[in-house]
ZAMARGU-4260 file (C-alpha; in steps of 0.2 Angstrom, whole numbers, plus 5000, padded with zeros to 4 digits):
<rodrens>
0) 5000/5000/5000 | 5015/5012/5004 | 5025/5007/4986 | 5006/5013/4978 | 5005/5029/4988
5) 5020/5033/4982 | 5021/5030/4964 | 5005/5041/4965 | 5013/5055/4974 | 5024/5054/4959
10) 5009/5053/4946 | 5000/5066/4953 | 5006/5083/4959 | 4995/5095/4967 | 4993/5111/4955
15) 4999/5128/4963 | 4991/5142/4955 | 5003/5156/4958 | 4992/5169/4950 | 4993/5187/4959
20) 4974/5195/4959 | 4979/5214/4957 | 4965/5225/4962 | 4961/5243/4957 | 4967/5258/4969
25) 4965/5271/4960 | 4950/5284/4962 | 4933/5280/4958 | 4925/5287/4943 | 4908/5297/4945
30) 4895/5293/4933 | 4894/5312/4929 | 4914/5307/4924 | 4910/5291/4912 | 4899/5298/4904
35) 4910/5313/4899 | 4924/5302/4896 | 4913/5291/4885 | 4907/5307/4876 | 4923/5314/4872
40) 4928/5296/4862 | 4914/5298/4852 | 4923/5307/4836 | 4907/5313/4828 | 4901/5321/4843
45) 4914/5329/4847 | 4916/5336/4831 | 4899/5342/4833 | 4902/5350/4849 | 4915/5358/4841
50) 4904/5366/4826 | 4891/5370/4837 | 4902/5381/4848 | 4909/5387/4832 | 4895/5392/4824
55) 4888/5399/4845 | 4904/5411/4843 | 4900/5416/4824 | 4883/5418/4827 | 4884/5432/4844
60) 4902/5440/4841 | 4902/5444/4823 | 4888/5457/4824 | 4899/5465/4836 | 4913/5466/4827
65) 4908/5468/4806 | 4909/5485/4800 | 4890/5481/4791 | 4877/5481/4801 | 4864/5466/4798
70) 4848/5478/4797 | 4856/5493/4786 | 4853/5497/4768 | 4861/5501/4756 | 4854/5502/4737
75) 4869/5506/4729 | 4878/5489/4736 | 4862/5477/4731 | 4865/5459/4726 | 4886/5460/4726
80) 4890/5442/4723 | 4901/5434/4738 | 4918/5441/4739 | 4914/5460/4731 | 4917/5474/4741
85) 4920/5466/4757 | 4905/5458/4758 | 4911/5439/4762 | 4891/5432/4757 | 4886/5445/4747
90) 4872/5457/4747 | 4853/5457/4745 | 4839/5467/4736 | 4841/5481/4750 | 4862/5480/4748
95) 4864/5472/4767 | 4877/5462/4771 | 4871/5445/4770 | 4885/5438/4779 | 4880/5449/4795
100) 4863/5444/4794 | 4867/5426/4794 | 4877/5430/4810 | 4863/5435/4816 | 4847/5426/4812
105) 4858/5410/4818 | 4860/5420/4836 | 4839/5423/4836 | 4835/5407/4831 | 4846/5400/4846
110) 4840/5411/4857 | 4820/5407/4853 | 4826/5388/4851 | 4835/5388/4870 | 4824/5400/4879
115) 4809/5388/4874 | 4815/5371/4876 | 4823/5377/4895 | 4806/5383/4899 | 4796/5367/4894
120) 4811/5359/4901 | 4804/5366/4918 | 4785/5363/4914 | 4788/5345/4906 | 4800/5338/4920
125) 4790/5345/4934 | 4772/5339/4925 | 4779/5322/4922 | 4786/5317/4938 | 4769/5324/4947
130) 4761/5314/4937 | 4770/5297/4938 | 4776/5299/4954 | 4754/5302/4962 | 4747/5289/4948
135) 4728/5286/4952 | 4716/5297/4943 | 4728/5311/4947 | 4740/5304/4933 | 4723/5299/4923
140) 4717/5315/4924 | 4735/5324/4918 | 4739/5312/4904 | 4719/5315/4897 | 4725/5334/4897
145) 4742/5331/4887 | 4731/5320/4872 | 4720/5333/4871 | 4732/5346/4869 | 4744/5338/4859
150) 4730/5335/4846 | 4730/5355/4841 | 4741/5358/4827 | 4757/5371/4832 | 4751/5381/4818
155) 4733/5386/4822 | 4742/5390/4840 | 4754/5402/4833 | 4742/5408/4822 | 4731/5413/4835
160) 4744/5420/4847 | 4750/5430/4832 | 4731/5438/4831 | 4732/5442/4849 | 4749/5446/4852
165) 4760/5455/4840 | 4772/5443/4827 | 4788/5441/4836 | 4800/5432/4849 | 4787/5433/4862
170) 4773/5424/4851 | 4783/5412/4845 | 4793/5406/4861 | 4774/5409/4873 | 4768/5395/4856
175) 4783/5383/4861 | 4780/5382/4879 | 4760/5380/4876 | 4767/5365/4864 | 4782/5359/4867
180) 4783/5352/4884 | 4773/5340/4881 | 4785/5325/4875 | 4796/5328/4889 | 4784/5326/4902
185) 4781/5309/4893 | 4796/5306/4893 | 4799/5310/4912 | 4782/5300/4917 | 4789/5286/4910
190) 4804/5286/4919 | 4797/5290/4936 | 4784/5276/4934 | 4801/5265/4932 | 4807/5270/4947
195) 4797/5273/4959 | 4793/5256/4965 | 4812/5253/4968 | 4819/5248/4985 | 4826/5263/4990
200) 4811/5274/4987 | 4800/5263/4995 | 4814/5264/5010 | 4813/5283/5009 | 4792/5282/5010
205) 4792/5272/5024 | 4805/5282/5035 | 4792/5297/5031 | 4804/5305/5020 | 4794/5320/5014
210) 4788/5318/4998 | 4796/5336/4987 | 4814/5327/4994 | 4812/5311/4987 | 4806/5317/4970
215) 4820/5329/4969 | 4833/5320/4979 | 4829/5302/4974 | 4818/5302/4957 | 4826/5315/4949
220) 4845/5311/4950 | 4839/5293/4939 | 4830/5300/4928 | 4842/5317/4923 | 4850/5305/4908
225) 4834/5303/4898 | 4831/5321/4903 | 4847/5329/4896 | 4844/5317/4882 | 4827/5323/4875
230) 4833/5339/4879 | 4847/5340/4869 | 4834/5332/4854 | 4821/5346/4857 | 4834/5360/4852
235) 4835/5356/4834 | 4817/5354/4833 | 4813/5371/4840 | 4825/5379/4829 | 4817/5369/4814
240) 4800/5375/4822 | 4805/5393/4822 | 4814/5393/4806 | 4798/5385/4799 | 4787/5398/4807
245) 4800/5412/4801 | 4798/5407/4782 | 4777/5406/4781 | 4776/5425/4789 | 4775/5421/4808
250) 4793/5425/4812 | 4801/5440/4819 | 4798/5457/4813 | 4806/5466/4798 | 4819/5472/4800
255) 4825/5458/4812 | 4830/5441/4802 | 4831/5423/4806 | 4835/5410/4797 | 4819/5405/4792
260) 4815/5424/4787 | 4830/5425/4775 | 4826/5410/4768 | 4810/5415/4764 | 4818/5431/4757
265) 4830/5422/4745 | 4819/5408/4739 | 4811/5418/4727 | 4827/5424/4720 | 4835/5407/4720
270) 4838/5404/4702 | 4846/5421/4700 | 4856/5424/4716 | 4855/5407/4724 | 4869/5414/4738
275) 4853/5423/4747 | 4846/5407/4749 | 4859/5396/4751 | 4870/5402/4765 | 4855/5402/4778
280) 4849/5385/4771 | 4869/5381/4776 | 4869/5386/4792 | 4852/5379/4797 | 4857/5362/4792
285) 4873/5362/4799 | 4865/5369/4816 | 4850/5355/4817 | 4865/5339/4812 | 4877/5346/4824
290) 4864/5346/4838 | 4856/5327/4832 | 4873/5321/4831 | 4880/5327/4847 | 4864/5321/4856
295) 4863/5302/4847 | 4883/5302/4855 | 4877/5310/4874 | 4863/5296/4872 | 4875/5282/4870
300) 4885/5289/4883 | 4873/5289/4896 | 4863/5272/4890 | 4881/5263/4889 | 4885/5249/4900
</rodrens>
């Protein structure tokens, strides 16, 4: 029995696994931090970033700083090509400097676009969370009053802001808050409704946590990704809205110009001066694909595993 033990302590050897487990002791990433870091690998968002900020800059210092004014006329310099006389984009019917007013039509329409979409970002988060967070007939109630109004058409809204109130910034962003919330508080519902029954609300509920905290200290911080995220794909829209509004006559007031208005002031001379109409049709798309593609690339950031 020995001789066998022993010619099978020399058969089998017990295997040592000298493998050494290294462990991670650096600091600990935030998810505020992945999410940046995950964003800024993303190339095309990036880019866009870039573009946007570019286009930002053009859009609110250059009619600070051109020697034209977007608004004056001049007769005697009408439809320059680009290039002649200084005028980078050339001129219009009136002589003024299209390059200015490009400048700062985009700057307009960014300012409707933002100051619209921040306010229904305000109405639609608060709205939806009430409503998710409550359900019951309260939730019935709220969601009955969002079908109904999303069934009027933006148009016949503006339209009739426009016969009350006179055509211009105020009509048009007062036309995207009565509108435009909506999606998000959707969007926001749904996301509350996801979360509320989690443990660690239920925890909070049953310590008598008062409610205002846990919605804005519990709910909220898990739902700000889909938040930011419709956000960031509302801007685009709104500016699309405005621009749309600009060229069928419900824009700003002459003399102002966004880029809806000078498209709808070029259009008409397209086959003869198509610069008028293509520089604001330029800017319009590169403004609406900037903001799609940096939001797709926030969206992925934040959805990533």
């Amino acid at each position: 029995m020995d001789m066998n033990n022993s010619e099978d302590d020399k058969l089998f050897k017990f295997a040592r696994q000298d493998t050494k487990v290294e462990h991670y002791e650096g600091a600990s990433l935030s998810f505020g931090r992945m999410v940046l870091l995950r964003f800024f690998h993303n190339k095309g968002a990036v880019i866009s970033l870039a573009l946007i900020i570019a286009v930002a800059l053009f859009a609110f210092i250059t009619p600070h700083i051109s020697q034209f004014s977007p608004n004056a006329v001049e007769p005697a310099a009408s439809n320059l090509n680009p290039g002649q006389a200084g005028h980078w984009f050339g001129t219009d019917n009136l002589g003024r400097d299209i390059f200015t007013r490009v400048a700062k039509g985009t700057s307009i329409s960014l300012e409707v676009a933002f100051v619209a979409m921040a306010i229904d970002l305000v109405i639609g988060t608060t709205y939806g969370m009430i409503s998710g967070y409550f359900g019951g007939k309260i939730d019935i109630l709220m969601q009955r009053f969002t079908e109904v109004l999303s069934t009027i058409p933006m148009i016949i809204v503006v339209t009739l802001l426009v016969l009350v109130m006179r055509p211009g910034m105020t009509s048009i962003i007062v036309a995207m808050m009565i509108m435009g919330w909506i999606n998000m508080s959707r969007i926001v519902r749904a996301q509350v409704l996801k979360v509320k029954n989690e443990e660690y609300i239920l925890a909070a509920q049953s310590i008598g946590v008062p409610t205002i905290k846990i919605i804005f200290s519990e709910i909220l911080p898990n739902t700000i990704g889909q938040i930011v995220t419709t956000f960031m794909f509302s801007i685009p829209n709104a500016i699309f809205l405005e621009a749309f509004l600009a060229f069928v006559g419900l824009g700003v007031p002459a003399p102002l110009a966004s880029l809806g208005t000078m498209i709808n002031d070029g259009y008409t001379q397209a086959v003869v001066y198509p610069y008028m109409v293509c520089f604001p049709v330029l800017f319009l798309a590169i403004i609406m694909l900037g903001f799609n593609i940096m939001a797709d690339g926030l969206r992925d950031a934040i959805d990533a595993e």
